[in-house]
N, C-alpha and C positions, 0 to 999 in steps of 0.2 A: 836222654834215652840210653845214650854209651854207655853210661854205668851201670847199666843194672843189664848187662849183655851176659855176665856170669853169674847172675846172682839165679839160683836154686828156688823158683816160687814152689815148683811141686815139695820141696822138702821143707820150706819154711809152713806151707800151710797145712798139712798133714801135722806139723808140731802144731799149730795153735788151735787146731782141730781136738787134738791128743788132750794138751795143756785145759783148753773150755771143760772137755767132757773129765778131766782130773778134779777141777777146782768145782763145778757146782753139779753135784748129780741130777738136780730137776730140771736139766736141759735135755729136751725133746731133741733138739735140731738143731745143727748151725750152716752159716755159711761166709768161706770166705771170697770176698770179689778184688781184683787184683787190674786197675788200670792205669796203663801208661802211655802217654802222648807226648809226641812231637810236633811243634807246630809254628806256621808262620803266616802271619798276620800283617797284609797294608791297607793304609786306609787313604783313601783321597777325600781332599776334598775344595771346593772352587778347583777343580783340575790340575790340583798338583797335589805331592804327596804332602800329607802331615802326620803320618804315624805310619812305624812298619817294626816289627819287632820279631826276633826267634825266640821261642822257649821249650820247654817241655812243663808239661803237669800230668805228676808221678802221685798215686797215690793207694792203699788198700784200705777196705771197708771188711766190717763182721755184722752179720745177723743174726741174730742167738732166740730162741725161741722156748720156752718151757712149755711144760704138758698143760698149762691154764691158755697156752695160746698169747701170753706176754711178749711183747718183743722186748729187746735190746738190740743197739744199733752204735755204731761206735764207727772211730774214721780214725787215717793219717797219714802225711803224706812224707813220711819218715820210717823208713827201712830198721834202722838198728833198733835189737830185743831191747831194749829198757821201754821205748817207744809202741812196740807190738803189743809186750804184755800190759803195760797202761791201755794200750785200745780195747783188750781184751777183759780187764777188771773195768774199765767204763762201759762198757755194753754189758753183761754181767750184774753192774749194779743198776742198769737200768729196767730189766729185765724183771727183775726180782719187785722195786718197786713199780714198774708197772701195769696196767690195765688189760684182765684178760680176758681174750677173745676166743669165743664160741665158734666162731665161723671157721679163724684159723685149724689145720687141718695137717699140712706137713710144707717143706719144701720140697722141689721138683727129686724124685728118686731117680737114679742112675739109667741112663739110655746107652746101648749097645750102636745105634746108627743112628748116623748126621748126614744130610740130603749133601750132594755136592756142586758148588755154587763157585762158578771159576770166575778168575778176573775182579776178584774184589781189591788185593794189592799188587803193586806197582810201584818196583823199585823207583821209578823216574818223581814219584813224587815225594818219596819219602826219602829219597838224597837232594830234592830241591834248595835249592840255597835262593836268598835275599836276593844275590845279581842277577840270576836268571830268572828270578821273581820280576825282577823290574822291566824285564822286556815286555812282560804282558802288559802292565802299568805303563808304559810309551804308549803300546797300542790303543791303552784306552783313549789315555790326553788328545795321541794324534786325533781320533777321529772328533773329541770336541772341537780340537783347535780349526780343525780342517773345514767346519762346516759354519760361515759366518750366523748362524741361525741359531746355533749350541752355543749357548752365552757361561753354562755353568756345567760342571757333574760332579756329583758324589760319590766316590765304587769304593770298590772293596776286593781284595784278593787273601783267600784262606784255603792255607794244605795244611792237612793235619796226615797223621803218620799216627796208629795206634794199636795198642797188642792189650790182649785183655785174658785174665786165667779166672776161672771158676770152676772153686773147691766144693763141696759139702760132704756135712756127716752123713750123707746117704749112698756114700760113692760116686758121686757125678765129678767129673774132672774133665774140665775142656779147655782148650787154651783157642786162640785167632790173632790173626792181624788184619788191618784191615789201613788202606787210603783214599784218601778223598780230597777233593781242590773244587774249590768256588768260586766265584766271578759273580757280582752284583753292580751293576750303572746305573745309576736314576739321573738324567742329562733334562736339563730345564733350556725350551727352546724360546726363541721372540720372534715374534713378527714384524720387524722394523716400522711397518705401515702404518700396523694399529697398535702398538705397544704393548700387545697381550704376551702373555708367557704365559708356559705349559710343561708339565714333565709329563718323561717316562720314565719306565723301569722294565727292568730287563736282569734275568739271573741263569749261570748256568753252573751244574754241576755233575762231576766226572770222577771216576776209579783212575783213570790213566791221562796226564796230563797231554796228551798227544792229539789228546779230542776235545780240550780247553781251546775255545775263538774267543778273546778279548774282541778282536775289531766286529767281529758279530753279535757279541750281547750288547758291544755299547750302541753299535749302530739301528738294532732294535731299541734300544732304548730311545736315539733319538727320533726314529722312523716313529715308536707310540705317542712323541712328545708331541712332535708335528700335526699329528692326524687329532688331538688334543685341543689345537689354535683353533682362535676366531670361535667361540662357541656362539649360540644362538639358544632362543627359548622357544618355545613350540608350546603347543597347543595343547591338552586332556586328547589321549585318544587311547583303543586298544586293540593292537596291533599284535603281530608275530614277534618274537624278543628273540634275536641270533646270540648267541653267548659265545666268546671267542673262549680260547682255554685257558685264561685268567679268570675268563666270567663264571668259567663251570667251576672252578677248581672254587673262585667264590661263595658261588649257590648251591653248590649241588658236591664236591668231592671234601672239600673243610669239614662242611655240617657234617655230613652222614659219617665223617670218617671221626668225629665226637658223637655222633649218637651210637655208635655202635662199640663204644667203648665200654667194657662190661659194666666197671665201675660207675660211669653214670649212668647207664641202663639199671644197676641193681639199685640206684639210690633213684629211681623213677624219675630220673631228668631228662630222659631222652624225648624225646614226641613222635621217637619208634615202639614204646612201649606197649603193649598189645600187638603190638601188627607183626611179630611173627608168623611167618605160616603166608602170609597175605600180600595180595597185590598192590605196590605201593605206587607205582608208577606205569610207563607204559610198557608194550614189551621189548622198545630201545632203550631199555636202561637195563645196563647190564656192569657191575661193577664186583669187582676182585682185589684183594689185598695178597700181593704176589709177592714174598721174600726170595725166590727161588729163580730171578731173571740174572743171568749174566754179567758181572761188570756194570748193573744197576744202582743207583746211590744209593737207594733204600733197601737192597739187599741184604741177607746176612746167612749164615750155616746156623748159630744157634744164636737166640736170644739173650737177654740179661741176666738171664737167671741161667743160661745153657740148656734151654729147649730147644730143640730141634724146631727149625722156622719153616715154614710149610706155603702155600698158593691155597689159599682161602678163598672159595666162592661168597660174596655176600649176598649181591641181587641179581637174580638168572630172570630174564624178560620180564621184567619187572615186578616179582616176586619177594619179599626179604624174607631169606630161607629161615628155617629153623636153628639152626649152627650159623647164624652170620653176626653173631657178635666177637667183638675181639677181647682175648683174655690172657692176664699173665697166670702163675700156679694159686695164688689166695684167689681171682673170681671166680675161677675152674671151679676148686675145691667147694664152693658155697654149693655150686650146681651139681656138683657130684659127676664131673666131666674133665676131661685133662686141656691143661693150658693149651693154645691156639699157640703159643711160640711170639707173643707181643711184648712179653715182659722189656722198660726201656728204662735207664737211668742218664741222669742229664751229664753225671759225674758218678766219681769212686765216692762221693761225700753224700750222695740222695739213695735212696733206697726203691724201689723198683715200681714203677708205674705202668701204664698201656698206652702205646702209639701203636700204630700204623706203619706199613714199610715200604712198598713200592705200590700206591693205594691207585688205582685204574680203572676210569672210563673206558669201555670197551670201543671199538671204532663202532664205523656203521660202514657202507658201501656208497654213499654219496662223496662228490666234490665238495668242498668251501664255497665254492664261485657258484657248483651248480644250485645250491641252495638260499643264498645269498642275492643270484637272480631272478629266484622263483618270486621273490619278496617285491610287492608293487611297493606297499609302505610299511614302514619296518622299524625297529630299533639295531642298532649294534651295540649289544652290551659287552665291555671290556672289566668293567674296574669300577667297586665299592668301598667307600671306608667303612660298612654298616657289615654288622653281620647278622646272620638271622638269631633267633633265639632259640636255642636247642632243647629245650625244657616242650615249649609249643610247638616249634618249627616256623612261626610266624616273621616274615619276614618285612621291611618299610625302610627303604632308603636311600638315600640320592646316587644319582649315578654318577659320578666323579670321569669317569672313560668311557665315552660313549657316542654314538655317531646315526644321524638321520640314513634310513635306506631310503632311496626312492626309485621305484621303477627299475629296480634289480641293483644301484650303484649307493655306492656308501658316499655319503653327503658331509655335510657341514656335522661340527661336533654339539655337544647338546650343553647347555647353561641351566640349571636349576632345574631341572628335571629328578622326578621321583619313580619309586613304582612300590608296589607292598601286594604281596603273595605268600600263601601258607605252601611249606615248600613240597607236603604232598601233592597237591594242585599243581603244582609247577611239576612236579614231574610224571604228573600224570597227562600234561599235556605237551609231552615231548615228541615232538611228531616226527624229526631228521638227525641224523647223527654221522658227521663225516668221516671219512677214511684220513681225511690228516690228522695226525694232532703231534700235541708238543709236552714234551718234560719239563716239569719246573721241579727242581729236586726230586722228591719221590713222589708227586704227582703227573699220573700222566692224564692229560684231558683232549679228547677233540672238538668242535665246534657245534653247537648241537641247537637245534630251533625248538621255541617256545610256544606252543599256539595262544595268540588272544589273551595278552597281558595289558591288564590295566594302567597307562603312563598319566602321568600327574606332571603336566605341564604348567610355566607359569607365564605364558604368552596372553 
């Protein structure tokens, strides 16, 4: 990242801006996107290290657009002009032979004001070094080592440090930095008794490493592992389904946060399709896509494109508003609506797609325990490998993390157990929704009950 501390991107891109609109006049639009990172990387794994590495990945991207709506797209992660204007005659000639699009409309025009969004960087992770990496990485091992039950763990430790400039031919110029540091444990426990083993998982991510706990994600990690042991099979029954906040983020924050992405809404994949306007759930559902929270992972001032990122209402009591889909500037434009500020790139080498950013289960005013006791017999749903289908919503599959309630207490865990629900039904029979809940990167979820879910037992 040092080197490029003097380098000039507003004056490099303003040339290659100059230079596109010199060499081919039937360019509509262009734009240059400018990212750089710092970053470092450990990996564990059987509970000691086996990979840890520093680097940076530097790189600038062009998206060139003619009046037929043609793109060209070009990359490179190489600074010096012989390099640039190659990037710039390869998008250029892609362009020209490429396929044009009717829909295409323009890229994002020049904005005047950017919401202000504090706490996203943090010197302390972006001078991070490998040795003070590795304290965290102790913390992990100790708690496997420490607990005779934690027989294995796999984690993972990632800072990344990153500054991003966005040019275009319509005046928009915005630059940002931004840090972030991660922590993931998945710790496989045993039962000495009965020789079962079980994992958990546990992840946590931060702006400011000062609010990074290795001993607390691992030790969630092993605490989900535990409560995992000795499964049992059970019997067809249908009961109330408690979903902790892995369960919701599951069923209910993953899906909807892909159905409401414009581009599969526009290509009719969603199984929100029609139901704008409509009530899709109860009126505990309440869910927002909030860019604009503090020191939030998923936060941001502008998007990919340098849209202003805004706190999007999607479902207000269980309504999917009319405005609750998410959009970068090409699904806006179809609609004849301006981008929602979603636009995302995975890298300077992809060209811009739609995610989601700090996507959020509104609380409710209940406890966990008070609603969790209300329950004579119950499920505790944690954790699925299945996901639902987004096209239908239809959802069928094993519960992998899961635990008997009975008579208000969470019991033994569950062994080959199913369940299959269309997930407007499921959230139309949401009946509790607690005041606690927890972050898993840019989801926030709380604990929230299911009325009267069909379980597919194999007792």
């Amino acid at each position: 990242m040092e080197k490029y501390t003097d380098v000039d991107f507003h004056r490099i891109s303003k040339k290659l801006l100059i230079n596109i609109e010199r060499m081919n006049s039937s360019v509509k639009c262009a734009e240059i996107y400018v990212d750089l990172n710092r970053y470092i990387n450990i990996e564990i794994e059987e509970n000691s290290i086996k990979n840890s590495e520093i680097g940076t990945e530097n790189g600038i991207s062009v998206r060139v657009f003619d009046k037929r709506g043609s793109l060209g797209f070009s990359f490179t992660n190489r600074f010096q002009e012989s390099s640039l204007d190659l990037m710039i005659k390869n998008s250029l000639k892609m362009m020209e032979v490429g396929t044009p699009d009717p829909d295409f409309k323009n890229i994002p025009l020049e904005y005047k004001n950017y919401p202000k969004v504090q706490a996203l960087y943090n010197e302390n992770i972006k001078e991070l070094s490998i040795e003070e990496s590795s304290d965290y990485i102790k913390d992990l091992i100790k708690v496997c080592e420490d607990d005779e039950m934690a027989i294995s763990q796999s984690a993972n430790l990632k800072a990344n440090y990153s500054e991003t400039y966005i040019f275009n031919s319509n005046g928009l110029e915005i630059s940002g930095r931004k840090t972030i540091a991660s922590i993931t444990s998945t710790i496989i426990a045993k039962d000495e008794e009965t020789n079962e083993t079980s994992s958990g998982f546990e992840t946590q991510s931060v702006r400011n490493l000062n609010e990074l706990n290795a001993i607390e994600t691992a030790s969630n990690a092993l605490k989900d592992a535990k409560q995992n042991l000795n499964r049992k099979k059970i019997k067809n029954m249908s009961v109330p389904v408690i979903l902790t906040p892995k369960g919701v983020i599951n069923l209910i924050l993953r899906p909807l946060s892909s159905a409401i992405n414009a581009e599969t809404f526009q290509y009719k994949r969603s199984f929100l399709v029609g139901k704008k306007g409509n009530n899709i759930g109860s009126e505990l559902l309440n869910i927002e896509d909030n860019a604009l929270i503090d020191g939030a992972s998923g936060s941001a001032i502008f998007d990919d494109e340098g849209v202003p990122c805004k706190n999007k209402k999607i479902i207000e009591k269980g309504k999917f508003l009319e405005d609750g889909l998410l959009h970068n500037s090409y699904t806006a434009a179809k609609e004849g609506i301006e981008s929602t500020g979603n636009a995302v790139r995975s890298s300077y080498s992809s060209t811009p797609s739609i995610s989601s950013t700090n996507f959020i289960m509104k609380t409710g005013d209940r406890s966990k325990d008070e609603i969790i006791k209300e329950v004579k017999n119950g499920i505790l749903f944690d954790y699925t490998g299945d996901s639902p289908n987004i096209s239908t919503g239809d959802f069928s599959g094993l519960i992998l993390h899961g635990n008997l309630i009975r008579n208000g207490e969470i019991t033994h865990s569950l062994n080959e157990t199913m369940f299959g629900i269309n997930l407007i039904d499921l959230f139309n029979k949401i009946s509790a929704v607690s005041k606690e809940y927890r972050k898993y990167g840019s989801y926030w979820a709380p604990f929230v009950k299911i009325e009267n879910i069909q379980i597919i037992g194999s007792a």
